[in-house]
Backbone atoms as SQL, in Angstrom:
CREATE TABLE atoms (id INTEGER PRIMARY KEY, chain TEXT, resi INTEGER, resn TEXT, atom TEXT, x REAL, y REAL, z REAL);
INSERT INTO atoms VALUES
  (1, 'A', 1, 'UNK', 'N', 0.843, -1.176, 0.000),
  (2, 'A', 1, 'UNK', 'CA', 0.000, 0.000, 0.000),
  (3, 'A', 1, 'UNK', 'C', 0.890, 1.242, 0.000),
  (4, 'A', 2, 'UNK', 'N', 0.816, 2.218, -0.807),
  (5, 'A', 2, 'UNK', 'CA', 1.768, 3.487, -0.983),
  (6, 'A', 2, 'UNK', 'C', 1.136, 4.365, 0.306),
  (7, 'A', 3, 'UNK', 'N', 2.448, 4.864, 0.743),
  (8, 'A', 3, 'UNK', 'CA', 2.340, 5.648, 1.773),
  (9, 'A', 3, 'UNK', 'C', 2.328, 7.230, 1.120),
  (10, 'A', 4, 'UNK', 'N', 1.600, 8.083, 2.229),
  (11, 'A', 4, 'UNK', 'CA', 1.596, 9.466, 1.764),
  (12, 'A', 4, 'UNK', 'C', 1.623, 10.085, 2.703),
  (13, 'A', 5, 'UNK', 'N', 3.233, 10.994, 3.099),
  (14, 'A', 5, 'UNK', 'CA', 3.941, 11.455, 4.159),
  (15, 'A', 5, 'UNK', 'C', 3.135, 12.841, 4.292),
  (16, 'A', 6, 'UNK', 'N', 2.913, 13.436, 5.575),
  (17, 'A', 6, 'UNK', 'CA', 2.220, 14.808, 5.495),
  (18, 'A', 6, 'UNK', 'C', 2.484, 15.291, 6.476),
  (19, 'A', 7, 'UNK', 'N', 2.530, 16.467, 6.830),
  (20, 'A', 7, 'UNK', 'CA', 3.227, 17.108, 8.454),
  (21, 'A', 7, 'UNK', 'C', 1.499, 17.681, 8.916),
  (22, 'A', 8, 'UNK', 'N', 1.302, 17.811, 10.237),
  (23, 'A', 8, 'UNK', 'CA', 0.406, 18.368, 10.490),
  (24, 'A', 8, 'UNK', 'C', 0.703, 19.982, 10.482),
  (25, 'A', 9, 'UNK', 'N', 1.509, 20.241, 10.351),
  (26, 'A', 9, 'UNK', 'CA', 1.799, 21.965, 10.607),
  (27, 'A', 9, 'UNK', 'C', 1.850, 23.043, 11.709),
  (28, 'A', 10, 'UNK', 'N', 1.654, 21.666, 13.276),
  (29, 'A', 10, 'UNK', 'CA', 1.864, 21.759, 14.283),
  (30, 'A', 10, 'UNK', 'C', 3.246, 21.593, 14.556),
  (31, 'A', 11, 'UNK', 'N', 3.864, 20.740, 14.305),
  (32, 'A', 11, 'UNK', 'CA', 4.519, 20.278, 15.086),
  (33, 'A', 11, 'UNK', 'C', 5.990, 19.765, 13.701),
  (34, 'A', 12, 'UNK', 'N', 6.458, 20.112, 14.095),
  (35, 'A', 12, 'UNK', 'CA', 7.822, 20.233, 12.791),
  (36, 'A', 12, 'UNK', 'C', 8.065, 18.613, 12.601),
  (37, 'A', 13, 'UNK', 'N', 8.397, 17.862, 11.489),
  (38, 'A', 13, 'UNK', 'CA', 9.052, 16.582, 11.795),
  (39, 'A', 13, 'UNK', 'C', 11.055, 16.879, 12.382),
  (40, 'A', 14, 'UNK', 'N', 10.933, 16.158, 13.298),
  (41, 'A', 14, 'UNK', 'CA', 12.555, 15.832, 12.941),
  (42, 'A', 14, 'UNK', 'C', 13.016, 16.167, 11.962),
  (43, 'A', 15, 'UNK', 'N', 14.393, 17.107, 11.749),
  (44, 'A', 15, 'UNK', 'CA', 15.534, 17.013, 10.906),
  (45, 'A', 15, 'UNK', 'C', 16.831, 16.253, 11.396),
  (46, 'A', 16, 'UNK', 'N', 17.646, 15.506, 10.004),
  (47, 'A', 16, 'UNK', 'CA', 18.696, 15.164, 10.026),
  (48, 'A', 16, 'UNK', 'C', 19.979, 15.818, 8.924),
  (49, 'A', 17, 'UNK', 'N', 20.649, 16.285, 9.587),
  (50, 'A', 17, 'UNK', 'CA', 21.659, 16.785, 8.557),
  (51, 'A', 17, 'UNK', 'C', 22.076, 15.235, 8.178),
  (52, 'A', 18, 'UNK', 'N', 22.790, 15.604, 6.918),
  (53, 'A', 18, 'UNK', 'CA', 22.937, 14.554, 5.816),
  (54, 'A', 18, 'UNK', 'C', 24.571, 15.407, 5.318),
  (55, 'A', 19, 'UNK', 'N', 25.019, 14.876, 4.665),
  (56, 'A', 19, 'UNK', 'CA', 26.350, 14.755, 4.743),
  (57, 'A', 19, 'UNK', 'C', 26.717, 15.030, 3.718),
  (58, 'A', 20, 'UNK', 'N', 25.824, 15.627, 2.206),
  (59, 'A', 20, 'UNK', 'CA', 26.275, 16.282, 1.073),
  (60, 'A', 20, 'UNK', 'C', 26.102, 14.750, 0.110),
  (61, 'A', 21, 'UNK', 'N', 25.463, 14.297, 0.466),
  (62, 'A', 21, 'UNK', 'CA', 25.142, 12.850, -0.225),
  (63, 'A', 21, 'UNK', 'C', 24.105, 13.075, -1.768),
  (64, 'A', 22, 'UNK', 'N', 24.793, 12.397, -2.723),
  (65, 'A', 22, 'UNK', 'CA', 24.046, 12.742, -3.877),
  (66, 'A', 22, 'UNK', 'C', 22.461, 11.986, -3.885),
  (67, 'A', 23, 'UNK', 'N', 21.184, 12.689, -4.496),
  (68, 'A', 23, 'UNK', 'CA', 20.371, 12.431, -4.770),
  (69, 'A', 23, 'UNK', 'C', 19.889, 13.161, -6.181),
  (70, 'A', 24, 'UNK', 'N', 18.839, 11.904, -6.667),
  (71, 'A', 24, 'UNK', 'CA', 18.882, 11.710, -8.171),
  (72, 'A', 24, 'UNK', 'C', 17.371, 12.363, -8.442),
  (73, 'A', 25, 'UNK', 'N', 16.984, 13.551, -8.995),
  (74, 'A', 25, 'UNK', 'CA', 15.589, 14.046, -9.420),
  (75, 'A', 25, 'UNK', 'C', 15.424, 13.555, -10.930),
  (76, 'A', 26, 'UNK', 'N', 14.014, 13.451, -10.631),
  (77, 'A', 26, 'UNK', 'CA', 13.717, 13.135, -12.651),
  (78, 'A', 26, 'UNK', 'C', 12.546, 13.945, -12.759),
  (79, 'A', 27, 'UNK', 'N', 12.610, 14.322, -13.842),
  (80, 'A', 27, 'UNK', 'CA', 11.217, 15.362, -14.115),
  (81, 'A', 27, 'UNK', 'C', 11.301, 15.329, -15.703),
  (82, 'A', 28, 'UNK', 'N', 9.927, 15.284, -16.574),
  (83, 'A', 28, 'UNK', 'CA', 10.163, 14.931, -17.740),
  (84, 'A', 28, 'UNK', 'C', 11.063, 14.439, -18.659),
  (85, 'A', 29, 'UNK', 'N', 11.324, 13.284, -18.315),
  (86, 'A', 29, 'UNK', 'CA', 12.901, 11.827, -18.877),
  (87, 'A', 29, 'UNK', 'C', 14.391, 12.704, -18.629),
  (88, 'A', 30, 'UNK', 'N', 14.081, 14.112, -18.051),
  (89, 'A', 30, 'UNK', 'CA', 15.521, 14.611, -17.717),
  (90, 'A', 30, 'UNK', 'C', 15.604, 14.778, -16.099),
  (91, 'A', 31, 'UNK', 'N', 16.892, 13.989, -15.997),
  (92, 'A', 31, 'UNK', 'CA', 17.766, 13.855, -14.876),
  (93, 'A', 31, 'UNK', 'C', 18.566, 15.308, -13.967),
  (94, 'A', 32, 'UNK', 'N', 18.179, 15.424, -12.702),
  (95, 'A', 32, 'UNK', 'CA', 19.223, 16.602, -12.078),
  (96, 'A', 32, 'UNK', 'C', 19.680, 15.588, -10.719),
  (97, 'A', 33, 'UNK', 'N', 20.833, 16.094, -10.500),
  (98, 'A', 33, 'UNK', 'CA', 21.246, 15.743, -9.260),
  (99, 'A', 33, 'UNK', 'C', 21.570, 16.423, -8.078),
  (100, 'A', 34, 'UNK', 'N', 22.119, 16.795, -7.356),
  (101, 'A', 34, 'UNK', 'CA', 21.962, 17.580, -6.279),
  (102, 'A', 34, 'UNK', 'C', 22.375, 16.714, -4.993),
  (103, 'A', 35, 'UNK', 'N', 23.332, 17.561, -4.015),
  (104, 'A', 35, 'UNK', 'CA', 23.325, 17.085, -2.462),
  (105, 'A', 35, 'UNK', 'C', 22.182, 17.148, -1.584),
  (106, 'A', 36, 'UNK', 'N', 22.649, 16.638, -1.063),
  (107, 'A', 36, 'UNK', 'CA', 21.304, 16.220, 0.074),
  (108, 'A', 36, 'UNK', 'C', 22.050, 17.420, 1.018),
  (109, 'A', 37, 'UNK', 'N', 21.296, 18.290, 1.856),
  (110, 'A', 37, 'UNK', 'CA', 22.120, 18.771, 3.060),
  (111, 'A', 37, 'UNK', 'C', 20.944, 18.461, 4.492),
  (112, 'A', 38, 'UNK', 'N', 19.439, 18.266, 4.352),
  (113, 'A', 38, 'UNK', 'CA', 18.893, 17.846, 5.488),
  (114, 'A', 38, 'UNK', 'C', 17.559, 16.793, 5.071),
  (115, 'A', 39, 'UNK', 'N', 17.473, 16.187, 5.957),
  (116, 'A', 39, 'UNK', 'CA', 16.299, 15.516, 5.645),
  (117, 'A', 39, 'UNK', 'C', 15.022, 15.145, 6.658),
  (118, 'A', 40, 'UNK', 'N', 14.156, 14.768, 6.623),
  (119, 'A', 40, 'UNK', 'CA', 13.320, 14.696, 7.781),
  (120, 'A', 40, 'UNK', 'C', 12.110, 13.203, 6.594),
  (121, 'A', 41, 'UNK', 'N', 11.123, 12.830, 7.692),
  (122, 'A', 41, 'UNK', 'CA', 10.317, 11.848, 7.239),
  (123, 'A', 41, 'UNK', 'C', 9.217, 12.449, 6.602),
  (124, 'A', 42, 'UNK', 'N', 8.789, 13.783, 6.000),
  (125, 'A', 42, 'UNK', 'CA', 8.035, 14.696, 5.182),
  (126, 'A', 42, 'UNK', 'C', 8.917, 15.382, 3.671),
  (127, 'A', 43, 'UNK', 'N', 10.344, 15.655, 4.300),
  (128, 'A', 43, 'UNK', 'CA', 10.563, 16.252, 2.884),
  (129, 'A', 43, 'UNK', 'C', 12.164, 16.116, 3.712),
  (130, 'A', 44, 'UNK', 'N', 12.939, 17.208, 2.616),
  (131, 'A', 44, 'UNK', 'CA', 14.432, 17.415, 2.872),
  (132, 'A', 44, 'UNK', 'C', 14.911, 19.194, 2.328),
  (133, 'A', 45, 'UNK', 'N', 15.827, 19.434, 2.170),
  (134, 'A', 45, 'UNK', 'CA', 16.762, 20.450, 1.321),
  (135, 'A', 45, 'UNK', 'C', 17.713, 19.955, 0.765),
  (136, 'A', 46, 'UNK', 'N', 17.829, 20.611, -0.795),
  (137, 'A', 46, 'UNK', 'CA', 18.580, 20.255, -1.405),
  (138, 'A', 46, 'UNK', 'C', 19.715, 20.648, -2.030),
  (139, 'A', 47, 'UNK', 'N', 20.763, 20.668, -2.588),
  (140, 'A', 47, 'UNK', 'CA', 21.180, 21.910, -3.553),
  (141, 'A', 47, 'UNK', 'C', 21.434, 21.202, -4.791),
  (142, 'A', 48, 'UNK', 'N', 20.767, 21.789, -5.571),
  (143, 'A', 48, 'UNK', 'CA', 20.534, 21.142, -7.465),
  (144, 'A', 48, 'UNK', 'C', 21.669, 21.665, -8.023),
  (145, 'A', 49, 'UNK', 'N', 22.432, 20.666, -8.855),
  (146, 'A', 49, 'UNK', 'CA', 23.518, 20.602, -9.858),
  (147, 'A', 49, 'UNK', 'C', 22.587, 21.419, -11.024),
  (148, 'A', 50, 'UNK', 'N', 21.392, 21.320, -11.253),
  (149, 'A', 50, 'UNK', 'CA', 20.699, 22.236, -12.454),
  (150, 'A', 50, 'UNK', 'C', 19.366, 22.573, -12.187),
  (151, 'A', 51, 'UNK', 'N', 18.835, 23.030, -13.276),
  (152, 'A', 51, 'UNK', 'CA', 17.307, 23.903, -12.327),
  (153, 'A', 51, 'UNK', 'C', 16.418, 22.576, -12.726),
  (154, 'A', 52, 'UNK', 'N', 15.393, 23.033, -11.726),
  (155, 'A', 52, 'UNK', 'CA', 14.137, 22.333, -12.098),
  (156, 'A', 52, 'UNK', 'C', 12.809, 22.754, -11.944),
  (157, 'A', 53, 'UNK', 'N', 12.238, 22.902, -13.171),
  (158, 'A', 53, 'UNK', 'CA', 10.857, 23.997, -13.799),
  (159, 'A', 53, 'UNK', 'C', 9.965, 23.351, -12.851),
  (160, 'A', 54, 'UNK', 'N', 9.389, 21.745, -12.697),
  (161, 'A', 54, 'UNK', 'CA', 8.315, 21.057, -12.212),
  (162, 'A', 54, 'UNK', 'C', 8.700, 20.820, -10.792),
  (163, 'A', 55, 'UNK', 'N', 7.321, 20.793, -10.769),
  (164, 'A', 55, 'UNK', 'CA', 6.557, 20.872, -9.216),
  (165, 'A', 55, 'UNK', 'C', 6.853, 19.453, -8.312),
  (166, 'A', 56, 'UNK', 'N', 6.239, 18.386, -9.609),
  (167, 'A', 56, 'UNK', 'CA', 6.201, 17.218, -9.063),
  (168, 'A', 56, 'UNK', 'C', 6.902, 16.345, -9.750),
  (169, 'A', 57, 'UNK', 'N', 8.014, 15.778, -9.203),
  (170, 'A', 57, 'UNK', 'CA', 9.422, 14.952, -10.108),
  (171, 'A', 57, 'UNK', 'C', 9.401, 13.560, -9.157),
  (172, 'A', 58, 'UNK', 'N', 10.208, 12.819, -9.531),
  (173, 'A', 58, 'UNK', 'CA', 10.469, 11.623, -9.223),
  (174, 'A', 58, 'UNK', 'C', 12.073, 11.879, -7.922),
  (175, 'A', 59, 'UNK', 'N', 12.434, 11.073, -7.093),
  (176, 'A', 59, 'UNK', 'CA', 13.071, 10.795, -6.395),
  (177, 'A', 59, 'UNK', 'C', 13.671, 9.862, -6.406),
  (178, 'A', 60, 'UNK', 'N', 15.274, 9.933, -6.475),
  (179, 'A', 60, 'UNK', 'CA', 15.692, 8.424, -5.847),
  (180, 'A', 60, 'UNK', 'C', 16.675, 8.582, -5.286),
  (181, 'A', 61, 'UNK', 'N', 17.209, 8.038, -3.687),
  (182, 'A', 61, 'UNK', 'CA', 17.840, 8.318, -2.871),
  (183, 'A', 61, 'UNK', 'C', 18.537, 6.900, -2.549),
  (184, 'A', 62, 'UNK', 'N', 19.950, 6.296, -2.698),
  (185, 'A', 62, 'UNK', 'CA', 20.217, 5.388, -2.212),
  (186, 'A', 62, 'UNK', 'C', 20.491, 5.514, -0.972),
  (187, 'A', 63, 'UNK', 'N', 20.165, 4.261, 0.150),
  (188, 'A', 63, 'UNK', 'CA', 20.579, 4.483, 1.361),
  (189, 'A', 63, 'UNK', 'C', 21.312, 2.724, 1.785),
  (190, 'A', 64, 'UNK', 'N', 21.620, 2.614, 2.987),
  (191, 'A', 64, 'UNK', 'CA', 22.265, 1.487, 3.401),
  (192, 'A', 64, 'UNK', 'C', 21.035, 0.376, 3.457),
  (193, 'A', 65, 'UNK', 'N', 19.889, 1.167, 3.790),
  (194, 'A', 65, 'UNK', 'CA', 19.086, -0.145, 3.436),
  (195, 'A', 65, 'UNK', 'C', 17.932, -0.163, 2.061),
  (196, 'A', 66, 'UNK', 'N', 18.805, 0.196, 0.714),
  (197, 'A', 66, 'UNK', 'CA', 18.047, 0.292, -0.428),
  (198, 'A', 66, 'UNK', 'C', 17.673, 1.697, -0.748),
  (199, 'A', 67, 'UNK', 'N', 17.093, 1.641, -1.968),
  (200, 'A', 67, 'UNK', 'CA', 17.297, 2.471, -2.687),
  (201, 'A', 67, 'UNK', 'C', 15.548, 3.143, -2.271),
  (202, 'A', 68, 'UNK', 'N', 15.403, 4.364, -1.885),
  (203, 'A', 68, 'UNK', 'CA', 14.011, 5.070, -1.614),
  (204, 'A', 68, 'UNK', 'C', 13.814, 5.826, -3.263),
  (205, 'A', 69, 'UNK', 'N', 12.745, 5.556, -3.427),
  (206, 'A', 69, 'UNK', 'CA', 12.009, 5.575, -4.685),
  (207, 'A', 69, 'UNK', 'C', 10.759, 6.229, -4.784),
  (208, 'A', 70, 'UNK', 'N', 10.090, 7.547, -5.038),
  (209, 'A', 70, 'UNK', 'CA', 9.056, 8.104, -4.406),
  (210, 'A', 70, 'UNK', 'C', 8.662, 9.430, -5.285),
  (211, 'A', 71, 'UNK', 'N', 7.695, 9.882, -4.971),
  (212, 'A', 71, 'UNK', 'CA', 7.153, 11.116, -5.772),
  (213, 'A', 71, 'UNK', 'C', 7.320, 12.029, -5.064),
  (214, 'A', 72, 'UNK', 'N', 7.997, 13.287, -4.935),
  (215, 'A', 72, 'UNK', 'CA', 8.156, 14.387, -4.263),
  (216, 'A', 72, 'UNK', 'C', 7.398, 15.365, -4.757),
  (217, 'A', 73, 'UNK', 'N', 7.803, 17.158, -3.903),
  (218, 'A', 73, 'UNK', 'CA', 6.627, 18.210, -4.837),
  (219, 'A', 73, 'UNK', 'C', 8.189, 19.173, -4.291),
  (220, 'A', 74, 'UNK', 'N', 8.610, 19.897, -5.141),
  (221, 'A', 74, 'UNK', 'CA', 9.634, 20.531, -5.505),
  (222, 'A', 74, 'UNK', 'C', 9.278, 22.053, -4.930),
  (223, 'A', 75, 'UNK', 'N', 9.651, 22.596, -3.814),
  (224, 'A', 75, 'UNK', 'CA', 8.854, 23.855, -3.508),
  (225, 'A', 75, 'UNK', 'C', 9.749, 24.846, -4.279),
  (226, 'A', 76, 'UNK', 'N', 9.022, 26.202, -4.229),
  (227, 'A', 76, 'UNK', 'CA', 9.288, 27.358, -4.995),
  (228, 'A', 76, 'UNK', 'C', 10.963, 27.531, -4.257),
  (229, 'A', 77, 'UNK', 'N', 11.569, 28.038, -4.635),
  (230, 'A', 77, 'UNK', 'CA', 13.330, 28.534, -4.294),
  (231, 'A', 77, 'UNK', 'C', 12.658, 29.705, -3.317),
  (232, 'A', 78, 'UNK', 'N', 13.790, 29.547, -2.650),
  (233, 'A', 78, 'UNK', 'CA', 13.436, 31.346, -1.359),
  (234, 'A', 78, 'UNK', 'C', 14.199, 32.520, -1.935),
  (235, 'A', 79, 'UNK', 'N', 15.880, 32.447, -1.751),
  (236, 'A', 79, 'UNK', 'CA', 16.599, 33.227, -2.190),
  (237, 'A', 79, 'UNK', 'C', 17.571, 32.687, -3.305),
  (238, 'A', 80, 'UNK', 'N', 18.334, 31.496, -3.132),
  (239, 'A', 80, 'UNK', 'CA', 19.670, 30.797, -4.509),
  (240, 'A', 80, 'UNK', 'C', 18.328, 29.996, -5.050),
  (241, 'A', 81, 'UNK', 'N', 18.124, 29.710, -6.123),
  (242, 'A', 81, 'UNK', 'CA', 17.597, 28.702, -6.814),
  (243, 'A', 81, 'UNK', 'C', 18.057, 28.291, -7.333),
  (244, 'A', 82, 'UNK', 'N', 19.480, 27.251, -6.800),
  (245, 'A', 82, 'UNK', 'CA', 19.935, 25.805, -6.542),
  (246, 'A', 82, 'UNK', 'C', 19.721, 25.087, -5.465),
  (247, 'A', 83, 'UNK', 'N', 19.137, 26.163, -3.976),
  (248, 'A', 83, 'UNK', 'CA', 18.726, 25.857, -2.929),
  (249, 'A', 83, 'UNK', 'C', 17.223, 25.271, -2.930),
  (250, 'A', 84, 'UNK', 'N', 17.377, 24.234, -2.557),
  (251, 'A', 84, 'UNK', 'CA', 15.917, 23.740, -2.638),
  (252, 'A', 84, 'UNK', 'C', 14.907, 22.724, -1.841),
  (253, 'A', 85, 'UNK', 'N', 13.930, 23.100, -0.955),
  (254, 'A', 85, 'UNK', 'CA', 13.428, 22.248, -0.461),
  (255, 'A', 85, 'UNK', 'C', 12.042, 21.064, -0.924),
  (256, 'A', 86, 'UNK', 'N', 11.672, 20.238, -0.576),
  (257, 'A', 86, 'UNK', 'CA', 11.150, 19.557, -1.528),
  (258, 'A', 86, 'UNK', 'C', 10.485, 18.286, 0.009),
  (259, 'A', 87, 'UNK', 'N', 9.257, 18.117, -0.537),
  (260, 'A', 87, 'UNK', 'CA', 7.907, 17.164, 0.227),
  (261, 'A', 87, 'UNK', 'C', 7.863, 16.321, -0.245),
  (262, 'A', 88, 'UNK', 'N', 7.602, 14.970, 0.302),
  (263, 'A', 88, 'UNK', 'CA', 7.447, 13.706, 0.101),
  (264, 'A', 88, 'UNK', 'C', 5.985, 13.733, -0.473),
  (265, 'A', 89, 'UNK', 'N', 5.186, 12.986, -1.284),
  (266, 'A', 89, 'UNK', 'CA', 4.389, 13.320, -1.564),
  (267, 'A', 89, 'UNK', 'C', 3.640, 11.545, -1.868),
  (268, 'A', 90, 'UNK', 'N', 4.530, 10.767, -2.316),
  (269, 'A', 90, 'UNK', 'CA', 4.204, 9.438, -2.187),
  (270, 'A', 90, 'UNK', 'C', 4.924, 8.300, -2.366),
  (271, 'A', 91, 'UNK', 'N', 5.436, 7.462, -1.266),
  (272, 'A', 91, 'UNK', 'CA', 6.336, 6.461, -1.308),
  (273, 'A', 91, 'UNK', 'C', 5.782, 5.463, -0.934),
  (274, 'A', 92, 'UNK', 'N', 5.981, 4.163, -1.374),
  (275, 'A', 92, 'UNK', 'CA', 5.892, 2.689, -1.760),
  (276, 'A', 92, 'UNK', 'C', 5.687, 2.365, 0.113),
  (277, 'A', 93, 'UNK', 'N', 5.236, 1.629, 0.453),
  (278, 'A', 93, 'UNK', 'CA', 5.203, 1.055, 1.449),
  (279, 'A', 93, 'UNK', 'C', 7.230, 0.591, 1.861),
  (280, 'A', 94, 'UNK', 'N', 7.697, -0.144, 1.298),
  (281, 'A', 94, 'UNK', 'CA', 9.318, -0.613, 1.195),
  (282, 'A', 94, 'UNK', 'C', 10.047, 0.508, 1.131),
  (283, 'A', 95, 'UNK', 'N', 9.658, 1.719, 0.464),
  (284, 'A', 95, 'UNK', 'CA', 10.742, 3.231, 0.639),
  (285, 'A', 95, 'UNK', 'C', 10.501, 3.983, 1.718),
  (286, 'A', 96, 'UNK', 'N', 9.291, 3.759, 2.415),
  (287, 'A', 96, 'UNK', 'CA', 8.683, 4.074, 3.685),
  (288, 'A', 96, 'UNK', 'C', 9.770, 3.841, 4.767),
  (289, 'A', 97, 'UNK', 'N', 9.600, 2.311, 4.491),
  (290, 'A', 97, 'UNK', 'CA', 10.404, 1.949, 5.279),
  (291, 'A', 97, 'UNK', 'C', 11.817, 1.503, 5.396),
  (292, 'A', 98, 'UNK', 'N', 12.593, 2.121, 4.460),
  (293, 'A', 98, 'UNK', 'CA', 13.934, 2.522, 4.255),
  (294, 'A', 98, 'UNK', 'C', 14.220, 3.871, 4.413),
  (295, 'A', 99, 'UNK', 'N', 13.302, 4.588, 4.227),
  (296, 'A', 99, 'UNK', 'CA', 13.386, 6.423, 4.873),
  (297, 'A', 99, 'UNK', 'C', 13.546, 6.069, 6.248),
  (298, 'A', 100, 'UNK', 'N', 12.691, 5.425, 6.738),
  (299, 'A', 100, 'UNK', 'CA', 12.485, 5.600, 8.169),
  (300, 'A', 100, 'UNK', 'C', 13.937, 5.041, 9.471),
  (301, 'A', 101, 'UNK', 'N', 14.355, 3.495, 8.505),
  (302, 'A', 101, 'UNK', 'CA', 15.477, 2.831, 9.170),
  (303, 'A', 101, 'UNK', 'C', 16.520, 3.904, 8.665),
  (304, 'A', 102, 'UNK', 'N', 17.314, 4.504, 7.484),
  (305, 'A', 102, 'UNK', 'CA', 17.835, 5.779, 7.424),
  (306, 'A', 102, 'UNK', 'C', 18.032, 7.111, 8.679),
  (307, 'A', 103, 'UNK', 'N', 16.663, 7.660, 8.868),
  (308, 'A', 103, 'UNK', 'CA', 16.807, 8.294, 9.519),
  (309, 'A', 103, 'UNK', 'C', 17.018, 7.729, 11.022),
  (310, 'A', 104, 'UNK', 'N', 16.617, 6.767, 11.280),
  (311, 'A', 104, 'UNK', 'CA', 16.636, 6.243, 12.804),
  (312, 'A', 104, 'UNK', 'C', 17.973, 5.980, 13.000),
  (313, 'A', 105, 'UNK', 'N', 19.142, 5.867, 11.654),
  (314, 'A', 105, 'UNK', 'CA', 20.420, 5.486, 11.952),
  (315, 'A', 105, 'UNK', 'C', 20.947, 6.497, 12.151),
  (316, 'A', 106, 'UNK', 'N', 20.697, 7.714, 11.588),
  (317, 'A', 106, 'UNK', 'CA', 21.612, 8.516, 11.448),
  (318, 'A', 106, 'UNK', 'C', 20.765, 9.551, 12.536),
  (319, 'A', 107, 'UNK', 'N', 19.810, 9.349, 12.972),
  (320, 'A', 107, 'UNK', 'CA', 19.989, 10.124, 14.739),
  (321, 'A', 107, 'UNK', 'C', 20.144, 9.068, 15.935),
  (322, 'A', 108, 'UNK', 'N', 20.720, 7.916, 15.473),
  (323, 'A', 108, 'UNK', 'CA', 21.290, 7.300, 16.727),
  (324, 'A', 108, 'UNK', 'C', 22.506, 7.813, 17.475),
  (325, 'A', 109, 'UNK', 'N', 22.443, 7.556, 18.949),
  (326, 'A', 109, 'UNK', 'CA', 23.809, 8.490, 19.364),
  (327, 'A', 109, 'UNK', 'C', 25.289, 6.965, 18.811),
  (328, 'A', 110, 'UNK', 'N', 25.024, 6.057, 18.284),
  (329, 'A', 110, 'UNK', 'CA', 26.446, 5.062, 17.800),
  (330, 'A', 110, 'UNK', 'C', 26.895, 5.615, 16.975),
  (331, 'A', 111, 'UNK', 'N', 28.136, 6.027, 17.241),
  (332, 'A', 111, 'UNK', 'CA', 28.960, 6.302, 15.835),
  (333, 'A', 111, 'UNK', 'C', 28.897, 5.382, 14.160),
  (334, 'A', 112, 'UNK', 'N', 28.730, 5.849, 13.340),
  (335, 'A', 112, 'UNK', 'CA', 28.696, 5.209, 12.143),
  (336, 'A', 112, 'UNK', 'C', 28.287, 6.046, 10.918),
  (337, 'A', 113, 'UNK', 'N', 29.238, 4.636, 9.943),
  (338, 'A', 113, 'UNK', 'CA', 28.940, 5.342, 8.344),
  (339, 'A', 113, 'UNK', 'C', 27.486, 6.184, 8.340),
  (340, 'A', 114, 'UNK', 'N', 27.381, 7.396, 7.149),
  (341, 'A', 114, 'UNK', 'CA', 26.319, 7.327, 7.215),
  (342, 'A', 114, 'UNK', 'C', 25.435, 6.157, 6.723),
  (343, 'A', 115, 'UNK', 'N', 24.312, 6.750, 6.924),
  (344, 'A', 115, 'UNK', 'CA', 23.125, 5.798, 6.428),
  (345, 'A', 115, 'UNK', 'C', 22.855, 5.820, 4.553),
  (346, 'A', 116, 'UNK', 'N', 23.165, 7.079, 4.225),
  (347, 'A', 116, 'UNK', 'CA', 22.747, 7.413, 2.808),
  (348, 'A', 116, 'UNK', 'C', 24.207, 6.794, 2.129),
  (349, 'A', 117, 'UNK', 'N', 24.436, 6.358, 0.863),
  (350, 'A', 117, 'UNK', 'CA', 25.185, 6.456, -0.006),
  (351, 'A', 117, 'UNK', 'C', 25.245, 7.417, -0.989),
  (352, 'A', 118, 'UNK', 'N', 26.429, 8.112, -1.000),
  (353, 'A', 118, 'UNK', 'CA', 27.080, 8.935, -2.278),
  (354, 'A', 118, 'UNK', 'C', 26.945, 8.384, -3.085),
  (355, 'A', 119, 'UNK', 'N', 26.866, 9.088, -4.306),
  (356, 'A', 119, 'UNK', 'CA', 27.245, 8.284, -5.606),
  (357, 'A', 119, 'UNK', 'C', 28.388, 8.682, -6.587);
């Protein structure tokens, strides 16, 4: 059953800084890439290697436990538009739950690799 991440607007989700880890956008059969610099279980920030016109693009994030695969919504730029934050909007039941073991690793107090893979 596809999951569909949503914040109540009370109450902030968790952030995790992320470590400049590449993630892969797709939006009409063209590819951008971009670091990861935070992430949370609703959305993240990004900074884009190139622009991106659409709203709603594809996601793919490798992590230590598989690859998260999902529909995001690309918000408007504030001030750099390479800076970019961006909402989860619908992930697979299995990317659900590889977001989730991700983030639970990387706010554990054990030292370790991160959770995400570079590419």
């Amino acid at each position: 059953m596809p999951h569909f991440p949503y914040s109540t607007g009370k109450v902030r989700a968790p952030r995790v800084r992320a470590q400049g880890e590449r993630v892969m956008f797709c939006a009409d059969g063209r590819q951008v890439s971009g670091k990861l610099h935070t992430f949370s279980p609703t959305g993240g920030l990004v900074q884009m290697d190139g622009k991106v016109d659409e709203t709603l693009v594809e996601i793919e994030l490798r992590t230590l436990y598989g690859t998260i695969r999902g529909l995001v919504q690309i918000l408007p730029p504030q001030k750099d538009p390479h800076w970019r934050a961006f909402s989860f909007v619908a992930l697979s039941d299995e990317s659900h739950a590889r977001l989730c073991m991700a983030l639970t690793a990387m706010r554990s107090d054990v030292p370790q690799p991160s959770a995400i893979r570079g590419n």
